[in-house]
Z-matrix of the N, CA and C atoms (Angstrom, degrees):
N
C 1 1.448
C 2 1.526 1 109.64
N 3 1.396 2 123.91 1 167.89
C 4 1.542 3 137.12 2 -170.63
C 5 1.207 4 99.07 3 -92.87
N 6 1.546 5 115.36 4 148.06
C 7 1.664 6 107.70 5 155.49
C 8 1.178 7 124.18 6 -77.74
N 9 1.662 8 118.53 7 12.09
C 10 1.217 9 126.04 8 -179.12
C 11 1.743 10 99.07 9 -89.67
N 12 0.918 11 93.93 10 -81.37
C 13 2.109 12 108.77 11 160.51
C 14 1.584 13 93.08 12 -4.81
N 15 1.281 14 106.33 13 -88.78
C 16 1.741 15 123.03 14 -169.36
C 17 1.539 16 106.68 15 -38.30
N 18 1.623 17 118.28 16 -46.48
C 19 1.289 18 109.18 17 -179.48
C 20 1.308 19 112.07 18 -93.85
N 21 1.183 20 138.23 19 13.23
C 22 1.695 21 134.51 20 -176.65
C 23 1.369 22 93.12 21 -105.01
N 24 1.605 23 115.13 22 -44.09
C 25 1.519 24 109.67 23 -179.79
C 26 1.921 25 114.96 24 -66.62
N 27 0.625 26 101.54 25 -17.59
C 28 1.372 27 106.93 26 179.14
C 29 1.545 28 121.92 27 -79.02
N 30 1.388 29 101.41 28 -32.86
C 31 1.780 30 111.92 29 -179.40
C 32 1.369 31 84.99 30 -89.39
N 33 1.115 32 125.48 31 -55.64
C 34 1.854 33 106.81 32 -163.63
C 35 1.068 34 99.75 33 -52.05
N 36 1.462 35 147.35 34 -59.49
C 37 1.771 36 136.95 35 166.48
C 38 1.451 37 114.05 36 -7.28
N 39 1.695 38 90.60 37 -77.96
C 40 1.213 39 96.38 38 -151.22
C 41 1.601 40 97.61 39 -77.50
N 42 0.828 41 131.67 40 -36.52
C 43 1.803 42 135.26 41 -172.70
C 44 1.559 43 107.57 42 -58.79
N 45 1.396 44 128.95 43 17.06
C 46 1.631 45 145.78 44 -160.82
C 47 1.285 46 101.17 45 -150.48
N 48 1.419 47 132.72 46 -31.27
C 49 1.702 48 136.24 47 -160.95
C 50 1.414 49 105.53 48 -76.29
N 51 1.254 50 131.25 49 -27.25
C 52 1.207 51 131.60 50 -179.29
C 53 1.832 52 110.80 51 -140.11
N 54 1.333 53 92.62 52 166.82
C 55 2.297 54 85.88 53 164.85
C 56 1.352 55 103.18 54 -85.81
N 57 1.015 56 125.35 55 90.12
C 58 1.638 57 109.06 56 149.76
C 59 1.490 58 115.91 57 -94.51
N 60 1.742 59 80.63 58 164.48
C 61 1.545 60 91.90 59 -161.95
C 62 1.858 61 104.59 60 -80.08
N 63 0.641 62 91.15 61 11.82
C 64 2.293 63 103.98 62 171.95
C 65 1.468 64 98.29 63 164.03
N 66 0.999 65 109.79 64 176.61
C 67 1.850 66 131.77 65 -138.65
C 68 1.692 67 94.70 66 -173.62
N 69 1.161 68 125.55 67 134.40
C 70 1.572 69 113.15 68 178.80
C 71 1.801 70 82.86 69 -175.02
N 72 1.279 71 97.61 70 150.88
C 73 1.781 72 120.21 71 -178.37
C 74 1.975 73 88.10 72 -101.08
N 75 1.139 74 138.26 73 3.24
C 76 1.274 75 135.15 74 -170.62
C 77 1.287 76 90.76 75 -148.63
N 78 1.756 77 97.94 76 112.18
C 79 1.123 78 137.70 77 153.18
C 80 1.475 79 122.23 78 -30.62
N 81 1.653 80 118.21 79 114.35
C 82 1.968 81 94.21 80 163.57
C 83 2.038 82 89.37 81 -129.04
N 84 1.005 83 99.54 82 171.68
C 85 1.605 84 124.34 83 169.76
C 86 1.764 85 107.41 84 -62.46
N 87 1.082 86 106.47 85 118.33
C 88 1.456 87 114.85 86 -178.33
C 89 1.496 88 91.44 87 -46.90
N 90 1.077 89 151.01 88 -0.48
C 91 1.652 90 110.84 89 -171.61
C 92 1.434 91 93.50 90 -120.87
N 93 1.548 92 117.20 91 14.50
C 94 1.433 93 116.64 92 164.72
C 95 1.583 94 107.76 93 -98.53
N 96 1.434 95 121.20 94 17.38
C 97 1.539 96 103.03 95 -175.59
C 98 1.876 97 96.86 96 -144.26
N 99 1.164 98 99.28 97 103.37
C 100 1.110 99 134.93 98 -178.65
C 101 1.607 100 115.27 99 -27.65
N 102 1.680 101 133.74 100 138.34
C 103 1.611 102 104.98 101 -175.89
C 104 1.520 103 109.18 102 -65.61
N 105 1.456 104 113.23 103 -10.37
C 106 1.862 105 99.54 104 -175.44
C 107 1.493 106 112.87 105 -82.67
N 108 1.387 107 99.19 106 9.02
C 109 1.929 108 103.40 107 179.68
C 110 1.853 109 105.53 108 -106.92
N 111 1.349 110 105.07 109 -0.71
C 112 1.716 111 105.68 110 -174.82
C 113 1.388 112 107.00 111 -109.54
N 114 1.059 113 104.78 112 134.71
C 115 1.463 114 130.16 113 35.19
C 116 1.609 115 97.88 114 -100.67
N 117 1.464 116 96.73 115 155.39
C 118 1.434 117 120.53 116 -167.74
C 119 1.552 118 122.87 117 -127.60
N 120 1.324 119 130.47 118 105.58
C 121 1.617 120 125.55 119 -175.84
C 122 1.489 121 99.28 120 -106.73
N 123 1.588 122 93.82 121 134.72
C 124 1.609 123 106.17 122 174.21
C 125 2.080 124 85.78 123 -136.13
N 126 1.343 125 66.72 124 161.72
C 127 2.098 126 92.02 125 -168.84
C 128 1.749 127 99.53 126 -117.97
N 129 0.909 128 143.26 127 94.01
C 130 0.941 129 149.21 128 179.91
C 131 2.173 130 105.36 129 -90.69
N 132 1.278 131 103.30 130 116.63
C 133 1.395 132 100.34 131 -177.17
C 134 1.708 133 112.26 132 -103.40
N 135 0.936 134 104.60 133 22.52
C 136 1.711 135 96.97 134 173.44
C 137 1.363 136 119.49 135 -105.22
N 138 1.380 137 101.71 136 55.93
C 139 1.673 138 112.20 137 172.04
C 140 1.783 139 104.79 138 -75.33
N 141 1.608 140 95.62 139 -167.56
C 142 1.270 141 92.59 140 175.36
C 143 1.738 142 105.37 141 -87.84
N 144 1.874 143 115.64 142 -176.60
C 145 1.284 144 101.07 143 -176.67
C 146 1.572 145 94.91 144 -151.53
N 147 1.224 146 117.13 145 103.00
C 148 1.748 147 132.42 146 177.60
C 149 1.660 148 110.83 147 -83.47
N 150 1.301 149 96.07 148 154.98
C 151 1.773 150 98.40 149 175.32
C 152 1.339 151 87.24 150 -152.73
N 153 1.607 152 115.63 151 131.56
C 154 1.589 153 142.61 152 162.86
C 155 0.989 154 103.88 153 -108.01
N 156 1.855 155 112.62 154 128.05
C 157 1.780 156 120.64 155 175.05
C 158 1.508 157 110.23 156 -87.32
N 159 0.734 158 138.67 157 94.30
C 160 1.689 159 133.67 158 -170.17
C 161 1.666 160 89.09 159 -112.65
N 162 1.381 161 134.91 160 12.01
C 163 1.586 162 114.98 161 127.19
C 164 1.624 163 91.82 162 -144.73
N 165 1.401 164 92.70 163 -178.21
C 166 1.547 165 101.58 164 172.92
C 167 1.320 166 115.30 165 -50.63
N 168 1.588 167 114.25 166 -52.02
C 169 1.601 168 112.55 167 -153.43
C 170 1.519 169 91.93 168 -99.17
N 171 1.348 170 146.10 169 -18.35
C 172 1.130 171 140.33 170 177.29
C 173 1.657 172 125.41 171 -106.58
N 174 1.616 173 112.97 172 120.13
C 175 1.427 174 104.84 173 168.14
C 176 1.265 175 122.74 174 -94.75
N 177 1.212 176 116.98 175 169.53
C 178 1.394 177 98.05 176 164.15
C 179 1.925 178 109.74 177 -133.56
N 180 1.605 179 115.68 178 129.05
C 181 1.194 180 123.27 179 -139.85
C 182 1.377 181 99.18 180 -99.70
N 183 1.551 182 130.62 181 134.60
C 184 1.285 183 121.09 182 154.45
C 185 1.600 184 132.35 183 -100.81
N 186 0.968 185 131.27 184 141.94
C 187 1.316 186 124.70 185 -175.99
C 188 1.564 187 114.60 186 -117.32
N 189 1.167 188 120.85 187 145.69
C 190 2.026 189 121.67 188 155.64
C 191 1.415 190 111.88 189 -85.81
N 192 1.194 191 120.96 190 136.61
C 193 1.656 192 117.81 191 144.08
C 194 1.324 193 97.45 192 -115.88
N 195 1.438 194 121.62 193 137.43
C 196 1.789 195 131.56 194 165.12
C 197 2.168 196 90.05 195 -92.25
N 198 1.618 197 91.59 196 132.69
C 199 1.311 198 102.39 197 160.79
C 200 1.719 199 97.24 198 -118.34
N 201 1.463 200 90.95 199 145.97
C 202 1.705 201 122.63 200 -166.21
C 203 1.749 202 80.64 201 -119.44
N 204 1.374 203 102.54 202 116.06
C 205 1.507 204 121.85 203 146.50
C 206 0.945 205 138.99 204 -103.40
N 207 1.849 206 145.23 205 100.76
C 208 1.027 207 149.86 206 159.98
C 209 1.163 208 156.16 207 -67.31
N 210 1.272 209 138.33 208 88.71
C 211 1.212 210 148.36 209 -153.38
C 212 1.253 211 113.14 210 -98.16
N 213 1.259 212 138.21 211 162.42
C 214 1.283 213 171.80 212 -144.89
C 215 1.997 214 111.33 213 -156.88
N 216 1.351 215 107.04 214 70.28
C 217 1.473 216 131.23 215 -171.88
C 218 1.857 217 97.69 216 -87.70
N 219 0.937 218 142.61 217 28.83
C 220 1.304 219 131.07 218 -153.65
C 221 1.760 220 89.95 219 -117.85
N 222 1.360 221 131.88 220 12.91
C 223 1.823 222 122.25 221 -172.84
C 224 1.446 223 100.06 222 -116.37
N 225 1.025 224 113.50 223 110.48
C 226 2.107 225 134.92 224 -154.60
C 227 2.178 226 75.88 225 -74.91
N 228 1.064 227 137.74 226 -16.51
C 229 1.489 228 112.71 227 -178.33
C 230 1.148 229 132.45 228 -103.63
N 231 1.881 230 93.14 229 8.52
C 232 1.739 231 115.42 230 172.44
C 233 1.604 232 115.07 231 -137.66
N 234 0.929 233 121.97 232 137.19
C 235 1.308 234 123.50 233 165.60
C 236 1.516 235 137.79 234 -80.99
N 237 1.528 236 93.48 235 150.95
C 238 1.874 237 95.35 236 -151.84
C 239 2.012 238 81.08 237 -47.18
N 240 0.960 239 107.85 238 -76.53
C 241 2.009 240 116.12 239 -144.82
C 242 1.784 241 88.67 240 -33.30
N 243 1.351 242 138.26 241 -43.65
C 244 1.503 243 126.67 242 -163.77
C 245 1.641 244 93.61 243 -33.76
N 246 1.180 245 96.06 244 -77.69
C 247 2.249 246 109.94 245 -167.13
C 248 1.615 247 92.57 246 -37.85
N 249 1.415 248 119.65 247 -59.07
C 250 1.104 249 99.86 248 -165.14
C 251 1.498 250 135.37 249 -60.01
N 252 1.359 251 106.58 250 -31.79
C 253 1.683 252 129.36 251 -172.36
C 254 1.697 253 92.12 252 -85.93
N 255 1.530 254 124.09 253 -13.66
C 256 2.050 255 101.24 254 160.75
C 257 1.400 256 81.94 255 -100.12
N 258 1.156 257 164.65 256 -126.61
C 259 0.889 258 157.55 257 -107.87
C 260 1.971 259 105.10 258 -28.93
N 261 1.005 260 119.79 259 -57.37
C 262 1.672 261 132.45 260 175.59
C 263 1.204 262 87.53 261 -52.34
N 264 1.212 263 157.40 262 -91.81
C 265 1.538 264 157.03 263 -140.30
C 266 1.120 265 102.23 264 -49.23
N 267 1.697 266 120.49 265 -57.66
C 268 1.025 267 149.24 266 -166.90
C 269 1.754 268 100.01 267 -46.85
N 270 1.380 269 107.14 268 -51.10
C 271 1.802 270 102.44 269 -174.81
C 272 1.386 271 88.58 270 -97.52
N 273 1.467 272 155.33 271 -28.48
C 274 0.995 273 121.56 272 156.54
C 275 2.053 274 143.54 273 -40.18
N 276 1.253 275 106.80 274 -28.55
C 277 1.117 276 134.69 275 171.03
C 278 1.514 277 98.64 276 -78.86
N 279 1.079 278 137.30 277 -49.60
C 280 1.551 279 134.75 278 -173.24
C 281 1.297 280 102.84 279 -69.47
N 282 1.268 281 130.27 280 -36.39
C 283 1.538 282 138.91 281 -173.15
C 284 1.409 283 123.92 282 -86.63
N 285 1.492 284 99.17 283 -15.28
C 286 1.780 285 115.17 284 163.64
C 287 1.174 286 133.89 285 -58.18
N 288 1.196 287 110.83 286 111.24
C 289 2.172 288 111.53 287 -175.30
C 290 1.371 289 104.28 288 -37.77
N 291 1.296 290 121.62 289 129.83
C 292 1.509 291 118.99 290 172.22
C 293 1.272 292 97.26 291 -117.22
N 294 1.486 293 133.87 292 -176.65
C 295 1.413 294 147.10 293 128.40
C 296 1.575 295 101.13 294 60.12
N 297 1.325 296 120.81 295 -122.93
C 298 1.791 297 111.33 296 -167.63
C 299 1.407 298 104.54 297 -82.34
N 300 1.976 299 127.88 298 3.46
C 301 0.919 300 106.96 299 173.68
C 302 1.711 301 105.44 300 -85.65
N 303 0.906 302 121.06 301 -22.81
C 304 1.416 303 138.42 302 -159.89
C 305 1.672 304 102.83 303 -43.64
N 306 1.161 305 105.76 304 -41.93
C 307 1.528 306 128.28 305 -152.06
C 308 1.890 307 92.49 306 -91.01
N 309 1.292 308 112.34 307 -38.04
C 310 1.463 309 119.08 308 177.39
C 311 1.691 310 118.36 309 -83.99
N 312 1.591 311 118.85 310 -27.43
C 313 1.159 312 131.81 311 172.01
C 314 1.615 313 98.34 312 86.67
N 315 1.269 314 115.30 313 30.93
C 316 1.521 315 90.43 314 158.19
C 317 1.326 316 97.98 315 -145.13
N 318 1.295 317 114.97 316 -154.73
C 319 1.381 318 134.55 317 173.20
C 320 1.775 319 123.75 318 -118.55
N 321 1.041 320 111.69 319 105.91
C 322 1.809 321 114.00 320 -176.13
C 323 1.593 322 123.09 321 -70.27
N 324 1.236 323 109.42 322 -31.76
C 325 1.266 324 139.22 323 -136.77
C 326 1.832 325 125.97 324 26.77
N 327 1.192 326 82.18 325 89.05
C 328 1.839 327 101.69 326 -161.07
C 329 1.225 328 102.30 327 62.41
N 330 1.314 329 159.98 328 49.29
C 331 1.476 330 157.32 329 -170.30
C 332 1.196 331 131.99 330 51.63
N 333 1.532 332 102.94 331 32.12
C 334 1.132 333 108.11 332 -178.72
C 335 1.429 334 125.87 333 -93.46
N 336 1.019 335 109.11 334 -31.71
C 337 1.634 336 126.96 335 150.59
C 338 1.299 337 123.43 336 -99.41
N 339 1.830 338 116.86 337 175.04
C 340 1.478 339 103.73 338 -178.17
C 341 2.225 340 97.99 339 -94.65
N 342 1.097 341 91.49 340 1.28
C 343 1.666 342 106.06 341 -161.43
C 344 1.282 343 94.21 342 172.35
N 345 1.925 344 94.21 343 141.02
C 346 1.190 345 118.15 344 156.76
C 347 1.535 346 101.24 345 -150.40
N 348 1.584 347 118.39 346 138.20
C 349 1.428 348 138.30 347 -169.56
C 350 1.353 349 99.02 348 -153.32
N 351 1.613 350 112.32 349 149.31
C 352 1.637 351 141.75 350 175.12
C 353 1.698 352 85.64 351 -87.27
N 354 1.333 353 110.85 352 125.81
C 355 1.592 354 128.01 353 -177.80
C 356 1.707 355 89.63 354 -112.55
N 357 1.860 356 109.88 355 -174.51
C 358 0.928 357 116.08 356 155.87
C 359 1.971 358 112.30 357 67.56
N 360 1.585 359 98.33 358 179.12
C 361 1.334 360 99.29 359 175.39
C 362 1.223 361 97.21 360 -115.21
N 363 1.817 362 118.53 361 124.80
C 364 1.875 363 105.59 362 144.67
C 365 1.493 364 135.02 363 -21.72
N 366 0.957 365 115.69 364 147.84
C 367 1.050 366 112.31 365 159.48
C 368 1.603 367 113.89 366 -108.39
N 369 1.288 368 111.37 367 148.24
C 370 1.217 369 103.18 368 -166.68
C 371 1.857 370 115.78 369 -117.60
N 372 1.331 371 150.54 370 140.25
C 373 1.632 372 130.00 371 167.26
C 374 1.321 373 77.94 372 -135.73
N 375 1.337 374 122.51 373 131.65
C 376 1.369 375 131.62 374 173.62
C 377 2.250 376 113.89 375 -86.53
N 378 1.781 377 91.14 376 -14.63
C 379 1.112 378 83.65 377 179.23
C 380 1.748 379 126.38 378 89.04
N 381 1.503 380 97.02 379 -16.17
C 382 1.348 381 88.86 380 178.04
C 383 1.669 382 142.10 381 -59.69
N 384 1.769 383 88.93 382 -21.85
C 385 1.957 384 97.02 383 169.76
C 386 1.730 385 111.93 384 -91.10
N 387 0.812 386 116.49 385 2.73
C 388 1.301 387 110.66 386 -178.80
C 389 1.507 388 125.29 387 -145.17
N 390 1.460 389 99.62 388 -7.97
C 391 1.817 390 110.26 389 179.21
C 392 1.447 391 117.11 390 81.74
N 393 1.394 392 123.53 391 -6.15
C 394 1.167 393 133.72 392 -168.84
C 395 1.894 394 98.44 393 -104.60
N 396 1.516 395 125.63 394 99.21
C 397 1.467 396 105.62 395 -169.17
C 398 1.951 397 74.94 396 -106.57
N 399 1.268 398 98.94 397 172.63
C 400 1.605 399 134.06 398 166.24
C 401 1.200 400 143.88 399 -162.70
N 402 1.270 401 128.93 400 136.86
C 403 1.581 402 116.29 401 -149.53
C 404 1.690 403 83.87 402 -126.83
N 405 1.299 404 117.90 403 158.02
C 406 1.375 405 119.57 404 172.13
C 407 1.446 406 106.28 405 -153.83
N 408 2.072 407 108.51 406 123.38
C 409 1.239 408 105.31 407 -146.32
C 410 1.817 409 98.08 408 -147.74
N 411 1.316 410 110.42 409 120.84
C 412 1.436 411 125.15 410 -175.94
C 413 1.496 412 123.82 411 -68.86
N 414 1.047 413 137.52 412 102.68
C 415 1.186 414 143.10 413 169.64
C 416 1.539 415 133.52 414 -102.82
N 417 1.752 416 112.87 415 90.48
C 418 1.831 417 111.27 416 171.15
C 419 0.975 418 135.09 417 -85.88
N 420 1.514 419 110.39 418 129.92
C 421 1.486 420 125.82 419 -171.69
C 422 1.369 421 94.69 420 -95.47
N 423 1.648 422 124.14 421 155.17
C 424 1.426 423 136.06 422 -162.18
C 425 1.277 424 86.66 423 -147.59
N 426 1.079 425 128.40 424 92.96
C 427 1.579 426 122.97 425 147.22
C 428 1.460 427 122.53 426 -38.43
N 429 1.267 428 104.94 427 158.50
C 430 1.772 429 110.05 428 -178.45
C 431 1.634 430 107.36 429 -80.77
């Protein structure tokens, strides 16, 4: 498979898992995206990128995407982490083996990978001193 494949299948997931207020594979600086555009998912692909030979003629490739979550923390009768912790469910649920992965325990995304899983710890800013919350969240794709 492509690392293009691997990363297009992955945003179409996640760019459907929740409403955000824009979805973009290109990164901008939270203070370029307005609160009427948040919550906001960007896919950032410059993770790291491993390859294991487990035969001669075949590797098998790993990739990072960092997702950048943007919130809009500025409503004194909710707290920043609420948006953030559905938004997290939200790609947790997208990242869940369904259907013929179910039976294999991972996630393909329609076969496009051999696996894809949220690694690592979030990071979390709930946003409450400044209204600006952000979550920043690791996702590896495993080629077949």
């Amino acid at each position: 498979m492509s690392r293009e494949a691997a990363f297009s299948a992955l945003f179409v997931r996640l760019s459907s898992a929740y409403p955000w207020g824009l979805a973009s594979r290109r990164i901008r600086l939270w203070s370029d995206v307005p609160p009427s555009q948040r919550p906001a998912l960007f896919q950032l692909e410059s993770g790291p990128e491993t390859y294991q030979w487990s035969s001669l003629a075949t590797p098998r490739r790993t990739y990072e995407a960092k997702l950048f979550l943007y919130f809009d923390a500025r409503d004194p009768t909710r707290p920043g982490a609420s948006a953030i912790n559905e938004a997290l469910d939200a790609l947790d649920a997208a990242l869940a083996p369904a259907g013929k992965d179910l039976a294999a325990g991972r996630q393909t995304l329609g076969g496009a990978v051999y696996d894809a899983r949220i690694v690592g710890v979030p990071v979390r800013d709930t946003g409450d001193l400044d209204g600006d919350g952000l979550a920043v969240v690791s996702v590896r794709l495993i080629d077949p």
